[in-house]
C-alpha positions as CSV (number, residue, x, y, z in Angstrom):
1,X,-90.3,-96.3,6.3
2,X,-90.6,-94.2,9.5
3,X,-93.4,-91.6,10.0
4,X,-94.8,-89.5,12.8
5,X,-98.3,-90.6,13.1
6,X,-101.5,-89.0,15.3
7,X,-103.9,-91.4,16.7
8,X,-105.7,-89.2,18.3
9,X,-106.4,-85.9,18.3
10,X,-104.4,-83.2,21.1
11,X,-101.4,-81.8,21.5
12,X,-98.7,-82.0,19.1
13,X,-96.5,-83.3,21.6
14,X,-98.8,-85.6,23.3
15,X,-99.8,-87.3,20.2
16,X,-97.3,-87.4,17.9
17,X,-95.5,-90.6,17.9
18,X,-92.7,-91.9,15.5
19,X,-93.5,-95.4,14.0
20,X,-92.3,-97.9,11.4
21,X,-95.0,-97.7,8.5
22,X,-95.5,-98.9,5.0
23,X,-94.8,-96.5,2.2
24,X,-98.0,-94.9,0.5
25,X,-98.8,-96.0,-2.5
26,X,-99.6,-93.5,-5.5
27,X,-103.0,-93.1,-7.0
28,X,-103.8,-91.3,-10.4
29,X,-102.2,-88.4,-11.6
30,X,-99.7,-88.7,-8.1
31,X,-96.3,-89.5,-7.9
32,X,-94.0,-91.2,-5.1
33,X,-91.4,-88.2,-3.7
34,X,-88.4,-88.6,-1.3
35,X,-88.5,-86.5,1.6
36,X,-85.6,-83.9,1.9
37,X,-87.1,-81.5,3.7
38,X,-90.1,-80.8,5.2
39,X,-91.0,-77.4,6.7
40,X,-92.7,-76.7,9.9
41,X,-96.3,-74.6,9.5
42,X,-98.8,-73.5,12.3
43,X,-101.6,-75.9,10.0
44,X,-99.4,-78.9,11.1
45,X,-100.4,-78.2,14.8
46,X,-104.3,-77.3,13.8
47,X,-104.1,-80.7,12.3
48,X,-103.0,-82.5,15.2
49,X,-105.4,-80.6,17.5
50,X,-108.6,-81.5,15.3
51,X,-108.9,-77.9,14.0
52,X,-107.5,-77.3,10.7
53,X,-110.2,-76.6,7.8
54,X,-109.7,-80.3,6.2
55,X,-109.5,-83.2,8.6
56,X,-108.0,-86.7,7.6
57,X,-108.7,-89.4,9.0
58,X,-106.7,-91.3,12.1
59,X,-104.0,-92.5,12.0
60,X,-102.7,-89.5,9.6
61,X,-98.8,-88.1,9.3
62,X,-98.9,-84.2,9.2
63,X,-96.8,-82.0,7.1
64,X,-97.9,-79.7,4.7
65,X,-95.0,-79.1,2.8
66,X,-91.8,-80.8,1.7
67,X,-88.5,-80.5,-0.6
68,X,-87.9,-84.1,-2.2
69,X,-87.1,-86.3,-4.9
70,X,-88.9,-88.1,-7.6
71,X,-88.7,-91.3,-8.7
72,X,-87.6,-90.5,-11.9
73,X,-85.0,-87.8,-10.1
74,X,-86.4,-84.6,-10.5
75,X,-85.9,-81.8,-7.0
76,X,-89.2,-80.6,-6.4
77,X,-91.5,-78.9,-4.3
78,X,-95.0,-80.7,-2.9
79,X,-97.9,-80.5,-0.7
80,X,-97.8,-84.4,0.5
81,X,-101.9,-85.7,0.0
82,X,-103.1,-86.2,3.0
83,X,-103.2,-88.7,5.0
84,X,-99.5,-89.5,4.0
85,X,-98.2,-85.6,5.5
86,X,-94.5,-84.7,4.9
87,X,-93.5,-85.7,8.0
88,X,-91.9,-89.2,6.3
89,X,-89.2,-90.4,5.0
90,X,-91.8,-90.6,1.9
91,X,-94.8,-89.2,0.5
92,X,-97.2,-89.0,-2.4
93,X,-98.5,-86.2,-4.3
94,X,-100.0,-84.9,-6.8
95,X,-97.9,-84.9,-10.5
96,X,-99.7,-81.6,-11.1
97,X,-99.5,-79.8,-8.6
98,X,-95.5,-80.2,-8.0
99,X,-93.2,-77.2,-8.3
100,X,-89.3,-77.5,-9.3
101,X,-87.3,-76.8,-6.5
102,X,-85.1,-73.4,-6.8
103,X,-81.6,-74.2,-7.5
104,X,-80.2,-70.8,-5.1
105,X,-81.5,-73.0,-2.4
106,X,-81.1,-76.2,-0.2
107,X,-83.5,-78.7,0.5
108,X,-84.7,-76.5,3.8
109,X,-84.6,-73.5,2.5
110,X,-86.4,-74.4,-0.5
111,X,-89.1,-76.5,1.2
112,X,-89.9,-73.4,3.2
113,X,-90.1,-71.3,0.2
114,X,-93.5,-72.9,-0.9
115,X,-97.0,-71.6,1.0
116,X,-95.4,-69.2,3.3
117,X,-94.6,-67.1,0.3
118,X,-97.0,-67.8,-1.8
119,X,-99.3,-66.7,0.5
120,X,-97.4,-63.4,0.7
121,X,-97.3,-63.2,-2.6
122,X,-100.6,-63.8,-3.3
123,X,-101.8,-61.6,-0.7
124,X,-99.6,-58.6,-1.1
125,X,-99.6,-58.3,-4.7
126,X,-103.1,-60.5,-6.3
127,X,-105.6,-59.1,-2.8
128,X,-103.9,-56.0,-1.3
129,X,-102.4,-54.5,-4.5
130,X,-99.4,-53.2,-2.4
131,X,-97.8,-50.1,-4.3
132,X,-94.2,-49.0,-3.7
133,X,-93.8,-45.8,-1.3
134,X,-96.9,-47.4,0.8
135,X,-96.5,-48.9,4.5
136,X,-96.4,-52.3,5.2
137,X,-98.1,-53.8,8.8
138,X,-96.5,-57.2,9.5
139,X,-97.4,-59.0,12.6
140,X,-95.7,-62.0,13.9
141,X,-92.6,-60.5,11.4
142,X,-90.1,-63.0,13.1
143,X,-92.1,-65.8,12.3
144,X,-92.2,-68.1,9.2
145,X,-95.2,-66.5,8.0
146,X,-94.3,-63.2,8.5
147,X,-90.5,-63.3,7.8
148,X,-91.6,-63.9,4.3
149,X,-93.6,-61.2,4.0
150,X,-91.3,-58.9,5.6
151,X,-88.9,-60.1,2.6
152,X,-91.7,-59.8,-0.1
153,X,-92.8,-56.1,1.3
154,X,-89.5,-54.9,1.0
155,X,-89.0,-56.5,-2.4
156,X,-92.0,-54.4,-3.8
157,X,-90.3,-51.0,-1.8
158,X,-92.8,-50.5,0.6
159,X,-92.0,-49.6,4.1
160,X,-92.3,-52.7,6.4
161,X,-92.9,-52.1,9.9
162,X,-93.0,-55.3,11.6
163,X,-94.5,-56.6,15.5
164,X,-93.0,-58.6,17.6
165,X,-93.3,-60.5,21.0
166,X,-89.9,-59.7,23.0
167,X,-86.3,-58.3,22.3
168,X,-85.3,-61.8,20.8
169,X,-88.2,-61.5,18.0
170,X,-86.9,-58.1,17.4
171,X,-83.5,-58.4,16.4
172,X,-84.3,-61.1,14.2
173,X,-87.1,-59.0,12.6
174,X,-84.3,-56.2,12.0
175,X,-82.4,-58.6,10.8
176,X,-85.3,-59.2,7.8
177,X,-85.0,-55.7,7.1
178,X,-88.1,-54.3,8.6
179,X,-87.7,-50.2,8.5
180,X,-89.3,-50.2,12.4
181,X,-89.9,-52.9,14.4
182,X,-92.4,-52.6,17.9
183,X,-92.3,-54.9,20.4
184,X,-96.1,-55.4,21.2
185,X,-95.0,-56.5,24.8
186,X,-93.6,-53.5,25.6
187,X,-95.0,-50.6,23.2
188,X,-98.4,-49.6,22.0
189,X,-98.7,-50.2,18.7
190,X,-101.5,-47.9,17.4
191,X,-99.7,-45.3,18.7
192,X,-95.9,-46.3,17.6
193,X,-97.5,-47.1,13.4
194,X,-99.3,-43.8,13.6
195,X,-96.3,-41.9,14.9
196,X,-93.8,-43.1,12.1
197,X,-96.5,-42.3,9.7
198,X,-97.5,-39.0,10.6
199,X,-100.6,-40.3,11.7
200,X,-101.6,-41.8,8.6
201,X,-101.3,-45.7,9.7
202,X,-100.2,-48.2,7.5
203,X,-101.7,-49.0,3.8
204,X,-101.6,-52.4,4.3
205,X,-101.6,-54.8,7.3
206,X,-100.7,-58.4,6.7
207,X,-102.4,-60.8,10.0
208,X,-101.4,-63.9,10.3
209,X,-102.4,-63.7,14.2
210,X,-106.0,-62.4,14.5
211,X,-107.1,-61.3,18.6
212,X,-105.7,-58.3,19.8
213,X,-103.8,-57.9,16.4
214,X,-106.4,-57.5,14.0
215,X,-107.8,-55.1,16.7
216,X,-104.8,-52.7,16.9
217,X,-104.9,-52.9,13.6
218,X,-108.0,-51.1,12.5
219,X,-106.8,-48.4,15.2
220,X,-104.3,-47.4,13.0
221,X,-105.1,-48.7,9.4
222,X,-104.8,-45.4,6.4
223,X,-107.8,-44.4,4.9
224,X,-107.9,-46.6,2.0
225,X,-106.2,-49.4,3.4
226,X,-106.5,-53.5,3.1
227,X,-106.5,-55.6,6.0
228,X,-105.2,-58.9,4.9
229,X,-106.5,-61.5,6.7
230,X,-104.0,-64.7,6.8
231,X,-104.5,-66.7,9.8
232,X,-105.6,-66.9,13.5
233,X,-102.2,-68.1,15.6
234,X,-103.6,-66.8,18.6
235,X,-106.1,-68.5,18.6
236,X,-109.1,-66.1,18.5
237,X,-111.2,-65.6,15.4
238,X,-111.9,-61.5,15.6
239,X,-115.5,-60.3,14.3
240,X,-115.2,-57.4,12.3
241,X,-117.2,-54.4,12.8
242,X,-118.2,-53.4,9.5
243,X,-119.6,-49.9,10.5
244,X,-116.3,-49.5,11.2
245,X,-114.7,-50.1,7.9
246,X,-117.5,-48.2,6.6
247,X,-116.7,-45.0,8.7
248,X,-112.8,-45.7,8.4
249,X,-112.8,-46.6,4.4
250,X,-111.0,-49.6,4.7
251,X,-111.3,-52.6,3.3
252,X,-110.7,-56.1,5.2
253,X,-109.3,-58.9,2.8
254,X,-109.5,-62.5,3.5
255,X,-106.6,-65.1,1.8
256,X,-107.0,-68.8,1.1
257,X,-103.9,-69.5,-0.8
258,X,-105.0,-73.3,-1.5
259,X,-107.7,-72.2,-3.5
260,X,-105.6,-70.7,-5.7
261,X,-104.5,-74.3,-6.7
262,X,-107.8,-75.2,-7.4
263,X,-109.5,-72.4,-9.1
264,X,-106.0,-70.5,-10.5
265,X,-103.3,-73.0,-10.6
266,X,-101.6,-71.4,-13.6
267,X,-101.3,-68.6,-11.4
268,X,-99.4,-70.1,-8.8
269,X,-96.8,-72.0,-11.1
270,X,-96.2,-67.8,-12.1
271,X,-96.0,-66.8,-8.5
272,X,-93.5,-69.8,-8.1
273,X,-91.5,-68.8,-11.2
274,X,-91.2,-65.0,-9.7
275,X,-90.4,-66.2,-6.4
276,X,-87.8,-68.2,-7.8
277,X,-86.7,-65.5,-9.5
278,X,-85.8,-63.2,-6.7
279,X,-84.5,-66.3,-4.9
280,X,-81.8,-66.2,-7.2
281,X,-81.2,-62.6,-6.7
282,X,-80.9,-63.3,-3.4
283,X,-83.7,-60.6,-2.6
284,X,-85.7,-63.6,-1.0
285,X,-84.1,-66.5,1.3
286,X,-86.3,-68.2,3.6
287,X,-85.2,-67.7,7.4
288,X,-84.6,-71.6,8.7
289,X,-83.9,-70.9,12.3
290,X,-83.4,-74.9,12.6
291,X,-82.9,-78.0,11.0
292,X,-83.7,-80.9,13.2
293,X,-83.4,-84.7,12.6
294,X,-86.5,-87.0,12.4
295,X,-86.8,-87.4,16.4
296,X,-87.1,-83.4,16.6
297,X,-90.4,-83.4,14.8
298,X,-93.0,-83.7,17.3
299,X,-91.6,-80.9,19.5
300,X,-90.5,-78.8,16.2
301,X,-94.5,-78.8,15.9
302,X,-95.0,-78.0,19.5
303,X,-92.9,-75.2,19.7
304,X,-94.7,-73.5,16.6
305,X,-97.7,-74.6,18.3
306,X,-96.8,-72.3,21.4
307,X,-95.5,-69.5,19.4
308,X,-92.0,-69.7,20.7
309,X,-90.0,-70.2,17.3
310,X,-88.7,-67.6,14.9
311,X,-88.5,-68.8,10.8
312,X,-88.6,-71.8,9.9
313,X,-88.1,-74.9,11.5
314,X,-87.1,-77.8,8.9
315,X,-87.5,-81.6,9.6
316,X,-85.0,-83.6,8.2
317,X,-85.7,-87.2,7.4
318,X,-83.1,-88.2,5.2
319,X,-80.4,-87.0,8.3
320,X,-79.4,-84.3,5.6
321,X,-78.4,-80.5,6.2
């Protein structure tokens, strides 16, 4: 089969490389899937680069998430076991852990449904307790992180206002349905949050992005409000200053969603079954800005890598759309 492969660590770009590999074999309690899709996530590039919190071992395929086929025919959902990432015409996975795909959805679109959501869903609802009426913070909103938290923020009736890096960003994040959206290049955002909320600030702030971000946010965080912490995209880990909450009264909540599948995993085939749910409402649909073939998926990674993609981008082994 082909896979993309990293010999060494780097670059996504510089050490990706496409290759003609055997097909992984399944160990206990896993299960041999065809590839449909498999969704682009910031992880992919931490992996290539070294940093991500688990580290296979070289050579490894990345891919943290696919859309694919069982033996035995089923449409389902996976997180590939690594080393064998979803960046394959195959992978394995573990039987337990695999999710149905939605039928309201396409491969794409349904491989990107998985741990971008989750984590919104998980972190809106199980860690922030967002209530309708309150204000929703999203940075990054035209990304795939963020798009789906836009989509889950405005599914629970809160108020999203969602950041942005340039006019291109912001059209798609209107697009979501964010009620404001502030283009961090070009407005201040402590002032533009407390301004559409009276000078309140926002109940909750979902940060994928850490750095100046998770600054800006305290500025204008409501008294009683949650700072989700998602993710560091930019790179810089921020360190909180407590006496700060403490003065402020605001709390600052971190979000693993993969332990969830290890210490709550009934709780994530729920979350699944309600995303699925409102994906055949039509309230959710994941944003797939692109479908590329198998020779995209080394710059797919990059680009995510460099912050210069909106949504989702989707590999497509199979050649499918």
């Amino acid at each position: 089969m082909q896979a993309w492969r990293v010999h060494r660590n780097g670059e996504p770009g510089e050490v990706m490389s496409l290759e003609e590999t055997d097909r992984p074999t399944p160990g206990d309690g896993q299960v041999l899937v065809r590839v449909g899709a498999a969704n682009v996530n910031f992880p992919d590039a931490l992996l290539c680069r070294g940093q991500y919190q688990v580290r296979p071992p070289l050579p490894f395929t990345p891919g943290v998430e696919v859309c694919g086929t069982t033996e035995d025919g089923r449409r389902v959902l996976a997180t590939p076991a690594l080393p064998y990432g979803g960046f394959a015409e195959y992978v394995v996975a573990d039987e337990a852990a695999l999710l149905p795909a939605p039928d309201a959805l396409d491969d794409a679109e349904a491989a990107a449904l998985h741990i971008g959501y989750q984590t919104g869903w998980f972190g809106l609802h199980r860690r922030a307790r967002l209530q309708p009426g309150e204000t929703l913070l999203v940075h990054a909103a035209a990304g795939g992180v963020g798009s789906a938290a836009v989509q889950l923020g405005k599914a629970a009736g809160a108020t999203v206002i969602g950041v942005v890096g340039g006019p291109e960003k912001a059209a798609v994040a209107r697009e979501l349905g964010c009620d404001l959206v502030i283009d961090r290049r070009s407005e201040d955002i402590v002032a533009a949050v407390k301004e559409a909320t009276g000078g309140r600030g926002a109940d909750v702030v979902y940060d994928p992005v850490g750095g100046d971000a998770y600054a800006k946010s305290v500025k204008c965080i409501a008294f009683e409000g949650r700072v989700l912490v998602v993710g560091f995209a930019s790179g810089n880990i921020p360190a909180p200053a407590l006496n700060h909450a403490l003065v402020k009264n605001y709390s600052i909540v971190g979000l693993h969603w993969g332990l969830y599948n290890t210490h709550d995993p009934a709780a994530v085939r729920a979350c699944h079954d309600e995303l699925t749910k409102l994906a055949a409402q039509g309230i959710v649909k994941p944003l797939v800005s692109e479908r590329v073939a198998m020779t995209g998926a080394a710059d797919a990674v990059q680009r995510v890598a460099d912050g210069t993609s909106t949504g989702r981008i989707v590999v497509l082994p199979g050649g499918a759309r």
